[in-house]
C-alpha positions in Angstrom: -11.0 119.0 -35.2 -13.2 115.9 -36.7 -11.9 114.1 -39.8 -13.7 112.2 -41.9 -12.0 109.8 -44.5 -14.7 108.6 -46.8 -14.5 105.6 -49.7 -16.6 105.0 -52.7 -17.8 102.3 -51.2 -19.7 104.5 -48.7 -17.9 103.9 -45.7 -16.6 106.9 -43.6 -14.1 106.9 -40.7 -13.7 109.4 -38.2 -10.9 110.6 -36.1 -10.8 113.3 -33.6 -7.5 115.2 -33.9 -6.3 117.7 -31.4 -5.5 120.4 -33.4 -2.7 122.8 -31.3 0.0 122.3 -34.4 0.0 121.6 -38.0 -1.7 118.4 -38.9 -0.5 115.9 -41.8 -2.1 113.5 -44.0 0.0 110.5 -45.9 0.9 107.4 -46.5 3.6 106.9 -43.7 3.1 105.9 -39.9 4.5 109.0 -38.5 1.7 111.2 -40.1 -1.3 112.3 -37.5 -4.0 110.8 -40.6 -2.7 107.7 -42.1 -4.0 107.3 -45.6 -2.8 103.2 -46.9 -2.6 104.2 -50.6 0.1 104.3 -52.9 -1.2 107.3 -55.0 -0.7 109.4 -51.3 2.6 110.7 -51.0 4.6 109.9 -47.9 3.4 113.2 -46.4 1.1 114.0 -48.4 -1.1 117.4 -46.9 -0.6 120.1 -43.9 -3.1 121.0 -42.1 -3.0 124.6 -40.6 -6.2 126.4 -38.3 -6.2 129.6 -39.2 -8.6 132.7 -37.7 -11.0 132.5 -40.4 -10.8 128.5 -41.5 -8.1 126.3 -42.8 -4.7 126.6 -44.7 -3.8 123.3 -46.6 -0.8 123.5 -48.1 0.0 120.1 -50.3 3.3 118.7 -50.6 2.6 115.7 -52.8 3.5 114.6 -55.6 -0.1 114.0 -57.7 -1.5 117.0 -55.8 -4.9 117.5 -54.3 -8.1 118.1 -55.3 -9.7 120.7 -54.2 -13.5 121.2 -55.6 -13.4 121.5 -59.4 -9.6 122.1 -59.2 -5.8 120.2 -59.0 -3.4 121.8 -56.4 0.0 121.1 -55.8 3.1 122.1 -53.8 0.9 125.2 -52.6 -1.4 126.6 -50.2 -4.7 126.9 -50.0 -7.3 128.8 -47.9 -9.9 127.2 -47.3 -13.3 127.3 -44.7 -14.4 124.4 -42.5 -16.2 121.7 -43.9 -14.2 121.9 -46.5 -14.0 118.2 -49.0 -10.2 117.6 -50.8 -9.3 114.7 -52.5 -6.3 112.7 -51.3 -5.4 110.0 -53.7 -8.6 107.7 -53.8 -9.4 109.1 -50.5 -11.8 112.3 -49.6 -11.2 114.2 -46.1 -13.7 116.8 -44.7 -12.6 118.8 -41.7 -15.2 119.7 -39.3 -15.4 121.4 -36.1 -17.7 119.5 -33.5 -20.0 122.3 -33.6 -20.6 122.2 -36.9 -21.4 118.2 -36.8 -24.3 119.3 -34.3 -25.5 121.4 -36.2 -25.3 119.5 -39.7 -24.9 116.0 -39.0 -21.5 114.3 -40.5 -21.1 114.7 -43.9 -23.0 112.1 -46.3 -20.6 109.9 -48.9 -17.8 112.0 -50.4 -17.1 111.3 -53.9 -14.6 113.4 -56.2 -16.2 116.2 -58.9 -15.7 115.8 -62.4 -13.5 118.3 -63.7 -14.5 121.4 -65.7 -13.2 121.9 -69.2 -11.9 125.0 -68.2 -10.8 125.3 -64.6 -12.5 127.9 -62.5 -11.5 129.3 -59.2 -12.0 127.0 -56.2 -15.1 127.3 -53.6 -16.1 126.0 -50.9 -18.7 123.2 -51.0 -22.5 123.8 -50.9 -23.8 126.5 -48.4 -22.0 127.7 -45.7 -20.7 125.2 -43.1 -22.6 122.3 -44.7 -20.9 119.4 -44.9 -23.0 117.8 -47.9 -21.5 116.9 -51.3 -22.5 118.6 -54.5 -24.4 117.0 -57.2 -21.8 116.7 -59.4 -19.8 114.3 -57.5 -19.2 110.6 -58.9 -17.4 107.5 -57.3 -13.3 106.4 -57.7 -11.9 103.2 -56.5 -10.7 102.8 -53.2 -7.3 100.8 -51.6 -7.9 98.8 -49.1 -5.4 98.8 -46.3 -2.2 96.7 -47.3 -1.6 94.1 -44.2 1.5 94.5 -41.5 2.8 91.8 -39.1 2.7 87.9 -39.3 -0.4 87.9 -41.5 1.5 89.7 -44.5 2.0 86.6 -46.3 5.0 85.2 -47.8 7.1 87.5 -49.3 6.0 90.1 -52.0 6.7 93.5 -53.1 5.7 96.3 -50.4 2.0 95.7 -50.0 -1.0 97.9 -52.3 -3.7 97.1 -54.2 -3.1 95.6 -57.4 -2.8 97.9 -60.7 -5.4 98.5 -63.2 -7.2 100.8 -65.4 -8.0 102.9 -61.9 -4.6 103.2 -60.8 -3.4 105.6 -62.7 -6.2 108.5 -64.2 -6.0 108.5 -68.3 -6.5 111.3 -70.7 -8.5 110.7 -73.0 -6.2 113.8 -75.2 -5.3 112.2 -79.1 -1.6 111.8 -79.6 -1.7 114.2 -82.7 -3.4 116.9 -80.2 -0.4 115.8 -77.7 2.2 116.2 -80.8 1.4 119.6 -81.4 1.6 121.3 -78.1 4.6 119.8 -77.7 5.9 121.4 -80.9 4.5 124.3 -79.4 6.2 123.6 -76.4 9.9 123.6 -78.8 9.2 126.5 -80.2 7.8 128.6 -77.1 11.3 127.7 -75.4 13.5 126.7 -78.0 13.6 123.3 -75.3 16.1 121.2 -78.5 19.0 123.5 -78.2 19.0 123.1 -74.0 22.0 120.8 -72.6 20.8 118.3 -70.5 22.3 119.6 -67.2 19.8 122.7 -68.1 16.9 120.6 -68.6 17.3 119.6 -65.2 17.4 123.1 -63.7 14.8 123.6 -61.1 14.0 126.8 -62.6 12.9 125.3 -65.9 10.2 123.7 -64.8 7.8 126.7 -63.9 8.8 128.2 -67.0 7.4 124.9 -68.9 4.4 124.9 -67.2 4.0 128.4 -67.4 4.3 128.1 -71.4 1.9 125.1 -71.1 -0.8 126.7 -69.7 -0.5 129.4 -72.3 -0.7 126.5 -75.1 -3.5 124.9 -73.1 -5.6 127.9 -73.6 -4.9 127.5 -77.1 -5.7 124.4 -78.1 -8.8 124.4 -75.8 -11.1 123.4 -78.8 -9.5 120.2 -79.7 -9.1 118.9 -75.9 -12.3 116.8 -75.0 -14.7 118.9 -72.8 -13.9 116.6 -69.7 -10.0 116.7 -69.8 -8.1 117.8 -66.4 -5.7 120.2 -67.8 -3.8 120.5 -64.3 -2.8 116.9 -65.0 -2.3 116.9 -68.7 0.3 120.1 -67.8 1.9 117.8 -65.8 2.4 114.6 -68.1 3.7 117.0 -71.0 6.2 118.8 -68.3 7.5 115.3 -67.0 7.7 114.3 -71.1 10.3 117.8 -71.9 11.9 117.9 -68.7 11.8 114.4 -66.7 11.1 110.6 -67.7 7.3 110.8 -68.7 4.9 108.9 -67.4 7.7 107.0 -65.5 8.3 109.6 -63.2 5.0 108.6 -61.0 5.7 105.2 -61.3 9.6 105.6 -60.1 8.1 107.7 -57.1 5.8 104.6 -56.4 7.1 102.7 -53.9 5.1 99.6 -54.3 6.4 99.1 -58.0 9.1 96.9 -58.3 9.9 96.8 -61.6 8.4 99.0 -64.8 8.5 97.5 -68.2 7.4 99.9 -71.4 6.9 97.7 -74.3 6.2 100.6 -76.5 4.5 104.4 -76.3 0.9 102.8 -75.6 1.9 99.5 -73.2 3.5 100.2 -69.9 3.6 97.4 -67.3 4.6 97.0 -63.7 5.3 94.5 -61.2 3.8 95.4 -57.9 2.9 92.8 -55.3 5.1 90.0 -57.5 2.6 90.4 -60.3 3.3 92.0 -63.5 0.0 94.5 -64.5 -0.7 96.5 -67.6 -1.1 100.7 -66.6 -3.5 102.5 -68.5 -0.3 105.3 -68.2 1.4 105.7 -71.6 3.7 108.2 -73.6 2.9 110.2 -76.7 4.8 108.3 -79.2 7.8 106.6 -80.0 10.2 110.1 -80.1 8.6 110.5 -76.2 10.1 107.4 -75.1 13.7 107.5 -77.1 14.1 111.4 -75.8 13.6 109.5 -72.1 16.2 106.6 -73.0 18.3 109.9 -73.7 18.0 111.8 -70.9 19.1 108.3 -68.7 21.9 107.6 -70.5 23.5 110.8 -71.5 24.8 112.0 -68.2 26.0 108.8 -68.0 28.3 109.3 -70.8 26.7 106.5 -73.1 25.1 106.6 -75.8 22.0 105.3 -77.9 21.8 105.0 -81.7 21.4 102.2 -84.6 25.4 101.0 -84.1 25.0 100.4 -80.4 21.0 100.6 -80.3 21.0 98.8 -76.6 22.3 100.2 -73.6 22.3 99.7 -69.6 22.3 102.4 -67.0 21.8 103.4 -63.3 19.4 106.3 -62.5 20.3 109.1 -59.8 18.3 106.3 -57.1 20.2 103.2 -58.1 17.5 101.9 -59.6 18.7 99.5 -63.0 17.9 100.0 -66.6 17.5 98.4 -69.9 17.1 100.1 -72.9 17.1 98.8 -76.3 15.8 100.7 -79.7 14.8 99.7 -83.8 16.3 97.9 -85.2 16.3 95.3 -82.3 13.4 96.1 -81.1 10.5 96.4 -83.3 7.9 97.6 -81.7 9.4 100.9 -81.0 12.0 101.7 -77.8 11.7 99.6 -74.8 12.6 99.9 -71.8 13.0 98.2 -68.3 13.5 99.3 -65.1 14.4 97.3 -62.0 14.1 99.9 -59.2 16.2 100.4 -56.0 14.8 99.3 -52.6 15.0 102.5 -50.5 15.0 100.0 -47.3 17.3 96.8 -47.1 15.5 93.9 -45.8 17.0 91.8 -43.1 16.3 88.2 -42.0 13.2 89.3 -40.1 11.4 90.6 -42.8 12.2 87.6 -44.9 10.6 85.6 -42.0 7.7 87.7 -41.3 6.6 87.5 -45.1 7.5 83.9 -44.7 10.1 83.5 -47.2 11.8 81.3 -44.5 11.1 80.2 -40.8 13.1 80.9 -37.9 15.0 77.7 -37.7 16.2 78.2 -41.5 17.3 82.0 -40.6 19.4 80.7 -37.6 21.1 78.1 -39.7 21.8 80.5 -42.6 23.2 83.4 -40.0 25.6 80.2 -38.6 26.6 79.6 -42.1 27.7 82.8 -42.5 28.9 83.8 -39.5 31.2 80.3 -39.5 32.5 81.4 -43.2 30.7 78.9 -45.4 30.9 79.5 -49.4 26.8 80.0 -50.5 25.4 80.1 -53.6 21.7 81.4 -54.2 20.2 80.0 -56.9 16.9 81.1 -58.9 15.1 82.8 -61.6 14.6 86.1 -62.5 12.9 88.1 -60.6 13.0 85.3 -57.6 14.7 87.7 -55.7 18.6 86.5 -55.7 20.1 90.1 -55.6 17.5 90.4 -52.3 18.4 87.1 -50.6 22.1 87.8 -51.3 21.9 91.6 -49.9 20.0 89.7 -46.1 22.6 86.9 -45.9 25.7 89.8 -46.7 24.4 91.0 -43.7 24.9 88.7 -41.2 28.9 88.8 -42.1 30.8 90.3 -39.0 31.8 94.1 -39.1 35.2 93.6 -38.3 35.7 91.4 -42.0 36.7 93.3 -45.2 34.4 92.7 -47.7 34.8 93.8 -51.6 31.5 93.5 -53.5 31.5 93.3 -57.2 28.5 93.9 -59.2 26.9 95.1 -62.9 24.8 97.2 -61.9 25.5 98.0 -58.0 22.3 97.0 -56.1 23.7 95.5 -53.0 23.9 97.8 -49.3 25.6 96.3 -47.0 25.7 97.9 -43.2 28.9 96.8 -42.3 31.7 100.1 -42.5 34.6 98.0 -43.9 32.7 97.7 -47.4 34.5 98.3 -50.9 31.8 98.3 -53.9 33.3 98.0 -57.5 31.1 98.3 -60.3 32.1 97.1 -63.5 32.0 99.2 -66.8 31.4 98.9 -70.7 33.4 100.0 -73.1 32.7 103.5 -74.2 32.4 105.0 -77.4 35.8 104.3 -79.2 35.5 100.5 -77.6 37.6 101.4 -75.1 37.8 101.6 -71.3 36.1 98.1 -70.3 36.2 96.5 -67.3 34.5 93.5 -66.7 33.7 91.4 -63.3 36.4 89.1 -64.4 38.6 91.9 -64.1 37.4 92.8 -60.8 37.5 89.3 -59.1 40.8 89.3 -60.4 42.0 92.5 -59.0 39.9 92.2 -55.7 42.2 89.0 -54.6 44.9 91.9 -54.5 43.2 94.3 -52.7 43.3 92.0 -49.1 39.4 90.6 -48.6 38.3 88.6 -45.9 35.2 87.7 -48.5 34.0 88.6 -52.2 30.5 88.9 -52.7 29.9 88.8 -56.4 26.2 89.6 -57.9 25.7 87.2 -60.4 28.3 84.8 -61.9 27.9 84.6 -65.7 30.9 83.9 -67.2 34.4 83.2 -66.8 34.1 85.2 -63.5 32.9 81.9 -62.3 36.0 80.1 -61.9 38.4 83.0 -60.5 35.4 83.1 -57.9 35.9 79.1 -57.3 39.5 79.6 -56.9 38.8 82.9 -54.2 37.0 80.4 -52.5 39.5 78.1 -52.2 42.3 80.4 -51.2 41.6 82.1 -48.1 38.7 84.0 -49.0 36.1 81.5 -47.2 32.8 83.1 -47.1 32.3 84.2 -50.2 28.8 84.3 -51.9 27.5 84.8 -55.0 24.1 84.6 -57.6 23.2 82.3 -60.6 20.5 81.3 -62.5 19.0 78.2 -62.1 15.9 76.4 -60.9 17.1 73.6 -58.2 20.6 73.2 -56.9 21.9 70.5 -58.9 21.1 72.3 -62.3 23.2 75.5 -60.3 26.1 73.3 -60.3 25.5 72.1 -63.6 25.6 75.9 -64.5 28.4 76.8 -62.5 30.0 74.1 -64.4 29.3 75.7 -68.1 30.7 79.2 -66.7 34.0 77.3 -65.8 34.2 76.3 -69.3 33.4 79.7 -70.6 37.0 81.0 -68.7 38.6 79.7 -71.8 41.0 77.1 -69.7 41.7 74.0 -70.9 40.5 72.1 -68.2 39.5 68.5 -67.9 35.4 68.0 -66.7 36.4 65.7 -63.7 38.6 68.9 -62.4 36.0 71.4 -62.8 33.5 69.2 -61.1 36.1 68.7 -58.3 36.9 72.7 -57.9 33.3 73.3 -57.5 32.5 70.7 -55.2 35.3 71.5 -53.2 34.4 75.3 -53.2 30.7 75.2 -52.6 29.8 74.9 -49.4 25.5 75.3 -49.8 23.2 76.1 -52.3 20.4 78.1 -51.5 17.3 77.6 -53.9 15.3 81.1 -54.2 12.0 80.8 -56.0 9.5 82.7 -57.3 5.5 81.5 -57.7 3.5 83.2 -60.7 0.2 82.2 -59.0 0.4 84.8 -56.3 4.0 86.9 -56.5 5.0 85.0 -53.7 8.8 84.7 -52.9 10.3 81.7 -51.2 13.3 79.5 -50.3 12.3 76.3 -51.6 15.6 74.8 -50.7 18.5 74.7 -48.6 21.1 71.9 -49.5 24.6 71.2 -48.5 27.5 70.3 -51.3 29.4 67.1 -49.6 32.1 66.5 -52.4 31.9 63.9 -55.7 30.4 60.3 -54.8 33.1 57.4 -56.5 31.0 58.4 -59.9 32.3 61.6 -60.0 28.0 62.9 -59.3 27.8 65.7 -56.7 26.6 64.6 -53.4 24.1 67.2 -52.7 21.7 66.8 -49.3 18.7 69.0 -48.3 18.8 70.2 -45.1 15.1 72.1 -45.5 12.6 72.5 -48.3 9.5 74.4 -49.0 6.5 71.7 -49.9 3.5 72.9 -51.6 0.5 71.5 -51.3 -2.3 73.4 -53.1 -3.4 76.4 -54.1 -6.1 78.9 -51.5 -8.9 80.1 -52.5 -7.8 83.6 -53.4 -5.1 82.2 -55.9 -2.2 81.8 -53.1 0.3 79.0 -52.4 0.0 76.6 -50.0 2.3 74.3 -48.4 5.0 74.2 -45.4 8.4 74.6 -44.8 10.4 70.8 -43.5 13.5 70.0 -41.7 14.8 66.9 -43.8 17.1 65.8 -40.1 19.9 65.8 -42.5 22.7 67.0 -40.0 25.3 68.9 -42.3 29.1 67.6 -42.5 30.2 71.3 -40.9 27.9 70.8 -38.1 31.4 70.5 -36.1 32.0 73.9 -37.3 29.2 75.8 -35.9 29.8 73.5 -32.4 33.9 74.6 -32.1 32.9 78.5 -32.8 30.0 78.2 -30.1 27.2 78.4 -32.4 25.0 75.4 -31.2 26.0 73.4 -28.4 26.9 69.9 -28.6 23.4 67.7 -28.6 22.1 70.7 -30.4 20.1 70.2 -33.6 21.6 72.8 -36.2 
């Protein structure tokens, strides 16, 4: 079997593929075609060679395009030299016989859509491998880079977002409004619970009824409009989370930000974008705020009109409603990594060097108290997650988080989670109460998430009390001002103490402060510092000394940061430490 992959740009690539089993088209490595796009599912397309042609059977989840027409989690029969549309991609399967006779197939560009949908066939004559004249150009991805050249770390790598990233109908929100009143009424959708809007089987029944209201309202959609897709956006609006749904099943977005029905933004590569995605109106987005938070057990509404939740994939989010928020219902979403990074990756996107991820696996390993300080979105939780794993599998670790984000490897791993109160007021337990109770529950370390409060100094005094090795999160942007913080959060406990002895307890604590930052310019993520806590100087002033530091020097010509990571040849007070537990040799630098 040939394959050819062909790009708006008018390039075509061609594979050869032995076809004696099922072939498959995606996005992952393990697929025989590999398609670097994030609108192509993971596996994406079969491939099946059949007497009389081809059976394609999709198993995406934007579905295929198949001439005039969408298809998706079914199978289609199809002859050979048959064009489908595979994200911003267009495949034509040949047999070598028909290349002689025909030549390779000329660009491949998608069809426009029909206003009304009409049965699939194959393209032009017989056997010809020639698109039709219909056909127009789509944006293509180019191929996201692997290996040392990746560049320093980012978000899994994809073409940035736009108005081409997502397709946009152009279908009014009044026209939108009224099939989904339809919709209500054909199905009587208001009075369902919400564990029946999640049944399986309710989602043919939706689409069914939306194809039947599609066919009614035919007049008012605009002549070009893709109803296969439109059925889709209005099912994922009365059964799942809207628009959101494709962008949770992206894996290159990061984080998703919906400002109000008509202004979604993501972060993908470490730069926040505007989607042209949106939902119908400000109902659409509290009914999804709803459906997160209900089986949940919280609740939404003008008394308590902001809320945090988990979804089914750990992923974190924000809501918050009028009268807080004024433009309408927002919501944020930070989404769950399916795959933990480890020191390697870290080092391959060149967050860090080698050097730095040997001395930071010694710290850990030789029970040293670490801080990561940062921004938002710098990448703390991340950071946090790679140095938890370095921490021996035979130590009992209790981690203690908001929202739970961390995975660690390790099998002696207890994660607490701590919870609001619920409707009455009742039932909260914060991550004070946790660090409290965790010192009773026999940890070799605590590995908080994010110290914000008064959880701050139970950690300090963890620290000092047998529970070496401890690590946590806070904001700040160098490591003195995380001190400084760390300070303000003792206070915050609501014990009388003096300054001079909080100043003391943390520099006693504190072991090294690791400075996570992220640049704007490009979405790059870095450690920009790595500096030990040696005690109070005769002032009472922290003695703080880098060990290594990020430098920039400039700015690239495509918009990234330059610069180079240093070794300051400050040798560390502990260095003793990592000598007696045969971590460096004597003579040894770090």
């Amino acid at each position: 079997m040939l394959v050819y992959i062909a790009h708006a740009d008018g390039r075509v690539d061609q594979s050869a593929v032995v076809a004696d089993h099922p072939i498959t088209l995606g996005r992952e490595a393990h697929n025989d075609i590999v398609l670097p796009s994030p609108e192509v599912s993971r596996k994406h397309l079969t491939v099946d060679v059949a007497a009389d042609g081809l059976i394609l059977t999709d198993s995406s989840a934007n579905g295929t395009r198949l001439g005039p027409q969408k298809f998706k989690g079914q199978s289609a029969q199809c002859p050979w030299g048959t064009t489908v549309g595979v994200g911003p991609f267009q495949v034509t399967f040949a047999t070598a016989a028909q290349v002689a006779a025909h030549g390779p197939p000329a660009q491949a560009v998608f069809p426009a859509p029909p206003s009304q949908p009409s049965p699939a066939s194959p393209p032009t004559e017989s056997g010809s491998l020639r698109p039709t004249a219909e056909e127009k150009p789509v944006a293509t991805k180019k191929k996201p880079k692997k290996g040392k050249d990746a560049g320093p770390y980012r978000e899994p790598a994809a073409a940035p977002a736009g108005d081409d990233d997502y397709a946009h109908l152009n279908v009014s929100v009044e026209v939108r409004r009224q099939m989904h009143r339809m919709l209500l009424e054909n199905l009587d959708l208001a009075s369902l619970e919400q564990d029946k809007m999640d049944d399986k089987a309710m989602r043919p029944k939706v689409r069914a009824a939306l194809r039947r209201i599609v066919t009614q309202v035919a007049d008012q959609l605009p002549p070009d409009t893709d109803t296969a897709q439109l059925i889709d956006e209005l099912t994922d609006e009365a059964l799942g989370l809207g628009p959101l749904e494709r962008l949770i099943a992206d894996d290159s977005v990061s984080e998703i930000m919906v400002v109000d029905p008509e202004t979604i933004y993501i972060e993908r590569n470490g730069k926040v974008v505007r989607t042209n995605m949106r939902f119908t109106d400000n109902d659409s987005v509290r009914a999804v705020i709803e459906r997160i938070v209900t089986p949940l057990g919280r609740r939404i509404d003008e008394s308590s009109p902001l809320v945090d939740a988990r979804l089914k994939d750990g992923s974190r989010v924000n809501a918050i409603i009028p009268p807080l928020a004024l433009r309408g219902p927002c919501i944020t979403i930070r989404k769950f990594s399916k795959e933990a990074l480890d020191m390697d990756d870290l080092i391959r996107f060149g967050s860090m060097t080698d050097p730095m991820a040997r001395f930071l696996k010694r710290c850990v390993i030789s029970r040293k108290n670490i801080i990561v300080s940062g921004g938002t979105g710098s990448g703390k939780t991340t950071l946090l997650n790679v140095l938890s794993g370095a921490i021996p599998e035979f130590e009992r670790i209790i981690t203690i988080e908001d929202a739970a984000e961390l995975r660690l490897g390790q099998p002696h791993v207890v994660s607490l989670e701590a919870r609001p109160a619920n409707m009455e007021g009742r039932g909260e337990f914060s991550i004070r109460d946790l660090v409290k109770n965790s010192l009773r529950m026999r940890p070799d370390r605590i590995i908080v998430g994010e110290c914000r409060s008064g959880e701050a100094l139970d950690m300090l005094q963890a620290m000092n009390t047998g529970h070496e090795g401890s690590m946590t999160t806070t904001h700040a942007n160098s490591p003195p001002e995380a001190l400084s913080r760390l300070e303000t959060l003792v206070l915050m406990a609501g014990v009388d103490m003096p300054m001079r002895a909080a100043r003391e307890q943390i520099a006693e604590s504190i072991d090294l402060v690791v400075q996570q930052t992220r640049f704007t310019v490009d979405g790059s993520r870095r450690i920009t510092s790595i500096s030990e806590v040696a005690g109070l100087d005769p002032d009472g002033e922290y003695r703080v000394f880098e060990i290594f530091s990020f430098e920039r020097t400039g700015t690239g010509p495509k918009g990234e940061v330059l610069g180079e990571y240093r070794a300051s040849g400050y040798l560390p007070t502990f260095l003793e430490d990592f000598i007696a537990q045969g971590l460096v040799k004597d003579g040894q630098f770090l």
